[in-house]
C-alpha angles and dihedrals in degrees: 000000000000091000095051091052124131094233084049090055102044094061096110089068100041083065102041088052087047092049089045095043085047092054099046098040085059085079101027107032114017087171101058088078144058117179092219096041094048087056103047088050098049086049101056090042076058099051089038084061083053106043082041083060095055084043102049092069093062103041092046092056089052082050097055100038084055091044085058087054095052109119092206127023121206118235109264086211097054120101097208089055083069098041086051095044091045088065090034090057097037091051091046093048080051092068103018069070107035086053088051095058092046103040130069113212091050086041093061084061094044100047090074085068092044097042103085112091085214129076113207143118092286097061098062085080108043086109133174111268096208098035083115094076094071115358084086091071085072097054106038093081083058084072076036086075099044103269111135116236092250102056086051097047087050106041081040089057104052087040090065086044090055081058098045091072091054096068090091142114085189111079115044127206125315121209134254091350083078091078096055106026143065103241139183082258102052088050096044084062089043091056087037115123084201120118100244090051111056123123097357130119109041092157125140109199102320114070080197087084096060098040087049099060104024109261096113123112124152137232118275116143133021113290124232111219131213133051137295096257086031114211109232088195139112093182100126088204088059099044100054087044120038096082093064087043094056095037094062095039081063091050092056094054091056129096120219132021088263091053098044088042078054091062095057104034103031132085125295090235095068112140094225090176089240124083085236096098119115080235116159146165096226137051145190 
């Protein structure tokens, strides 16, 4: 499953558009790459496409057991079941994201993504490696509702390659298409360490998301990129891994079981009265 995705299979162009954004930012934009970061970055999107595959087997077989306890299950030849599944997927990717970004525990998988001080095309893929252990609890009830595993792997993956283009300095806004639309705007505010810009634009592929509840601001200035204790590190290992490591250290400065839960489930953002907190100024 995880191999005949559509995000698996449309590796060749992920790194020719890297290649390409690369080339023609040398010119425009000299700051959108460094040459360690890119790699690292390249390296761990590799190894996510391996660990996606270990976990593949396990969460497809949760898909497929809710998908049997669907009461109803929607036609597989009916247009409309895709039009429906297209907003379902992308509302459940808005705050599969927005809980990732205030909450924790989910927060310890997404910093990787937020961790680079750069935005460009390589970052897209600088993914989480063990996201597979709980990402899936945000989409079973997907099957929940009677769409087969298969129609969500697909429309989900082409879902995530919609995202993959809007990792860019390159391109600035365009018109009328930025109330409807996720853009390379909107998600250069989204990865911003600026004030302004904190915790907004979760959005997939549909904006709507965002202006709907209230997690919608616009471009204005430059962003920052990068996170509050920022990593200054291109160590794989640690970046998949310093959240959790910070994060327990934090549990094992509390005192009493509500104040150490709140170190796992609750924001980010928690004043634990130690600079051990996976605190930071940008998400997702």
């Amino acid at each position: 499953m995880t191999y005949l995705s559509p995000t698996v299979i449309a590796i060749p162009l992920f790194a020719a558009l890297i290649g390409f954004e690369a080339w023609y930012a040398r010119k425009r934009r000299p700051d959108a790459y460094e040459a360690k970061d890119a790699g690292t970055n390249i390296f761990i999107g590799f190894m996510s496409v391996v660990f996606g595959a270990l976990f593949g087997v396990f969460v497809a077989v949760i898909y497929s057991a809710a998908y049997a306890l669907a009461p109803f299950k929607f036609p597989v030849d009916a247009w409309w079941t895709w039009v429906i599944l297209f907003f379902v997927d992308d509302l459940a990717y808005y705050w599969f994201h927005r809980i990732s970004h205030e909450t924790r525990l989910f927060w310890n998988f997404h910093v990787v993504h937020h961790s680079s001080r750069h935005f460009n095309l390589s970052v897209a893929v600088r993914q989480s490696w063990f996201s597979g252990m709980l990402h899936w609890i945000f989409y079973a009830p997907i099957m929940l509702l009677g769409f087969t595993p298969w129609m969500f792997a697909l429309m989900h993956g082409f879902n995530l390659i919609y995202q993959f283009w809007i990792h860019t300095k390159l391109i600035d806004k365009m018109g009328p298409l930025e109330y409807v639309l996720n853009t390379p705007s909107h998600h250069r505010v989204h990865h911003g360490v600026n004030d302004r810009y904190l915790d907004k634009n979760y959005a997939g592929v549909l904006i709507i998301w965002d202006r709907l509840f209230g997690s919608f601001v616009e471009e204005k200035e430059e962003p920052e990129y990068g996170i509050t204790k920022q990593l200054d590190s291109y160590n794989p290992l640690w970046i998949n891994t310093h959240g959790w490591f910070e994060m327990w250290s934090a549990i094992r400065k509390r005192r009493g079981i509500f104040q150490k839960l709140r170190c796992i489930f609750g924001s980010p953002n928690i004043d634990i009265d130690e600079p051990v907190s996976v605190l930071r100024k940008a998400d997702a």
